[in-house]
C-alpha positions in Angstrom: 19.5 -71.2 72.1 20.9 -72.8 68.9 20.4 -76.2 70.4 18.2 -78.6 72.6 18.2 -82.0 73.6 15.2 -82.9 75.9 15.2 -86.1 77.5 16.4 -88.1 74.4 17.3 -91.9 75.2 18.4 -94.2 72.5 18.2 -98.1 72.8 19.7 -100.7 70.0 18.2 -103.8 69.4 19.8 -107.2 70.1 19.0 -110.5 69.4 15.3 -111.9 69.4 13.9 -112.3 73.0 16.6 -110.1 74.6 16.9 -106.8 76.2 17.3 -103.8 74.1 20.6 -102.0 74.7 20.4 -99.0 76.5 22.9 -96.6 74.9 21.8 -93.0 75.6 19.2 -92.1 79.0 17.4 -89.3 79.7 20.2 -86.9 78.2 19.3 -83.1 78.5 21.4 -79.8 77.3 21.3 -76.8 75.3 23.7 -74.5 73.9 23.9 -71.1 72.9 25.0 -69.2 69.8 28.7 -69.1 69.5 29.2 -71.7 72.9 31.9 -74.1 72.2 30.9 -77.2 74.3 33.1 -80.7 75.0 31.7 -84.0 75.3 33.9 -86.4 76.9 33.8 -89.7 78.2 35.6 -93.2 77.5 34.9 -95.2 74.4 31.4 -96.7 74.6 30.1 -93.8 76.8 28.0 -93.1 74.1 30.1 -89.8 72.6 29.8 -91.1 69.0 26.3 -92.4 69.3 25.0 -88.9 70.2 26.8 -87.3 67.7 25.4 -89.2 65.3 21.6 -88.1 66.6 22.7 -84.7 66.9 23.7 -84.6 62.7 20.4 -86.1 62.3 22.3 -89.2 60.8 20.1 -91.3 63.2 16.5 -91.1 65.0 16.1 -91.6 68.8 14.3 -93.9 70.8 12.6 -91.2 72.2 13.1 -87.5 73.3 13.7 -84.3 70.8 16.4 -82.6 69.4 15.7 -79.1 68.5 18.2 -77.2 66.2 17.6 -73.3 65.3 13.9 -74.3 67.1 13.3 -77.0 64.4 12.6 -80.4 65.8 14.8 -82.9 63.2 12.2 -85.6 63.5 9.4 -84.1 62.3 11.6 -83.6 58.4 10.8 -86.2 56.1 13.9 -87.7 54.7 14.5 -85.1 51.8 13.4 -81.9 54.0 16.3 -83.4 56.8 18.7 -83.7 54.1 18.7 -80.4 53.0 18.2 -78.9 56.6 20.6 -81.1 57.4 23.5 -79.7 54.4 22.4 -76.2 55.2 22.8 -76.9 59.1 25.5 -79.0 60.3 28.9 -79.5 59.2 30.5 -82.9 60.8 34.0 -83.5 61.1 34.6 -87.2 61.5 37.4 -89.5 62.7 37.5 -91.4 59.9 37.6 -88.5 57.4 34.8 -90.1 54.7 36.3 -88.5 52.1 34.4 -89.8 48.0 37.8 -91.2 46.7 36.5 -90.7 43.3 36.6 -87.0 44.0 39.3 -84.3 43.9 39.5 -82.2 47.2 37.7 -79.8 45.3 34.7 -81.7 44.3 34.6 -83.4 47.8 34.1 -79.7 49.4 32.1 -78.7 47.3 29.7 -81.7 47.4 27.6 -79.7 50.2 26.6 -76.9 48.4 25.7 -79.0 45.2 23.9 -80.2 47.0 21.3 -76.9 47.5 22.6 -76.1 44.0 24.5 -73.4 45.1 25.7 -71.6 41.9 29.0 -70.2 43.8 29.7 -73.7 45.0 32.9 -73.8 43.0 34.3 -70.6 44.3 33.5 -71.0 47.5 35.1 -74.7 47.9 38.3 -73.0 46.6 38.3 -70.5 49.0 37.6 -73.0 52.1 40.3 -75.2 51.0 42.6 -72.0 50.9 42.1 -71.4 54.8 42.7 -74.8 55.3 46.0 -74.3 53.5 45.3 -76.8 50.8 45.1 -74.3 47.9 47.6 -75.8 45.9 46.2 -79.6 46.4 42.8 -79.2 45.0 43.1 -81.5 42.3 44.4 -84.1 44.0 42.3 -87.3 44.9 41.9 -88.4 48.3 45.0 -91.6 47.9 47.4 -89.0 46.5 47.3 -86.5 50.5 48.3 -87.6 54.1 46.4 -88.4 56.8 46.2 -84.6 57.8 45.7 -83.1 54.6 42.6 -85.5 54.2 41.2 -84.1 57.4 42.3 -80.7 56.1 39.6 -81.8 53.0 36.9 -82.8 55.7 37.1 -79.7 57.6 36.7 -77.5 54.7 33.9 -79.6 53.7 32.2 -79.3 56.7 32.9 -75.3 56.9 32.0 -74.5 53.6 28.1 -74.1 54.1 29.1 -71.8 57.4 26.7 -74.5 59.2 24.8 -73.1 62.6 26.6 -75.9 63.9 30.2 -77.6 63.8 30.0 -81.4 64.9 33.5 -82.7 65.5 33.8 -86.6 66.3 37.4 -87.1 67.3 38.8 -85.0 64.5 42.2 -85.8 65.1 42.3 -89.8 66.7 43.5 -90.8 63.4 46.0 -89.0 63.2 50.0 -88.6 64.8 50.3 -86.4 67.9 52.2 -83.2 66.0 49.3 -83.5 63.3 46.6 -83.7 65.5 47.8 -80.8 67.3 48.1 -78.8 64.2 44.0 -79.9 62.5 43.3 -79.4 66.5 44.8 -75.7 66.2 43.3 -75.0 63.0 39.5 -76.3 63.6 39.7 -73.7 67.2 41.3 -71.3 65.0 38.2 -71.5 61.7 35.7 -71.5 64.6 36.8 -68.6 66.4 37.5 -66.4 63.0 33.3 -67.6 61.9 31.9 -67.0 65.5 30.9 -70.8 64.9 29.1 -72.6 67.4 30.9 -76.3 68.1 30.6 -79.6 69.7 33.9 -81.1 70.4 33.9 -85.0 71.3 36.8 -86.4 72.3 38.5 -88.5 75.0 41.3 -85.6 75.4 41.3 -84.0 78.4 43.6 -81.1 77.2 41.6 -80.4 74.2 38.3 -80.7 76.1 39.7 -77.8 78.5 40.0 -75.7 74.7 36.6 -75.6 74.9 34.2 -72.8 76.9 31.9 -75.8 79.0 32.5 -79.4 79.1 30.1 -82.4 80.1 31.0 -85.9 80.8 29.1 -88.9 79.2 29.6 -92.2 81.5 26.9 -95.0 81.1 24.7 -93.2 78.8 24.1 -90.5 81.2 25.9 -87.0 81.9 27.7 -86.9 85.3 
């Protein structure tokens, strides 16, 4: 099993003297190698909130989250950075492109980050599946919506994580383009044998996926 959530809950403070807000409650799954899995539910069902664990981009209340057997909250902040670079590529809605980077240099950020020698090379050739060879030098303010996320994908590829995290890849963007990053993400992950977790509120891209599991109220259902 690639990876393991055991009863993880995650609460959010609120003011002083109230209630913390339970987000997340007693969650438990796995998946295996490979498995594409869909998380669905309606916004505030906690899709985003769980992603966000699952990158190790936040800590839980309680519970554990085991990726490749390695429980992400026992890393100190530089040991998860690096296991997280090496690990987990994230797709997000927003794209979170560095505007002050080429295409290039934003793909290639990952690797630099491990001080991968090949970083270059490699960046070049993930933007060329994403059929963005001829944009590389271009900034983030000079692409469209869909050639951003084209960026972001190959970003997230480049490492060939364990796991692909994709937060509503394509809720940004116009129907015929989301259909076509939709297409090409299915497409990336099938060619890599890649395993991915698909949030989303879209029942018909959900159904793309081998399993799917409804978030409602912080709980699956």
């Amino acid at each position: 099993m690639i990876l393991e959530v055991k009863n993880l809950y995650k609460n959010f403070e609120t003011v002083a003297g109230s209630e913390p807000i339970e987000v997340l409650k007693d969650l438990n799954m796995g998946m295996e190698v490979g498995e594409s899995v869909a998380i669905l539910g309606q916004s505030g069902s906690g899709k985003s909130t769980l992603l966000t664990l699952l990158a190790g981009l936040d800590s839980p209340s309680s519970g554990e989250i085991l990726l490749n057997e390695q429980d992400m909250q026992q890393l100190n902040e530089e040991e998860l950075s690096k296991f997280r670079a090496q690990n987990i590529g994230i797709i997000f809605q927003q794209f979170h492109l560095m505007s002050h980077l080429t295409a290039l240099e934003n793909v290639s950020l990952p690797l630099d980050l491990f001080k991968d020698k090949a970083s270059i090379e490699k960046a070049q050739e993930a933007l060329e599946q994403v059929g963005l060879g001829h944009r590389m030098d271009h900034f983030p303010y000079q692409l469209s919506g869909g050639e951003c996320q084209r960026v972001a994908i190959a970003r997230a590829m480049v490492v060939r994580p364990s796991i692909l995290l994709a937060d509503e890849p394509t809720g940004n963007l116009d129907s015929a383009t989301g259909e076509h990053i939709s297409d090409m993400i299915f497409e990336l992950v099938e060619k890599h044998k890649m395993t991915l977790l698909f949030v989303t509120h879209n029942e018909k891209l959900a159904l793309r996926c081998g399993r799917q599991l409804r978030l409602q109220g912080g709980k699956f259902i």
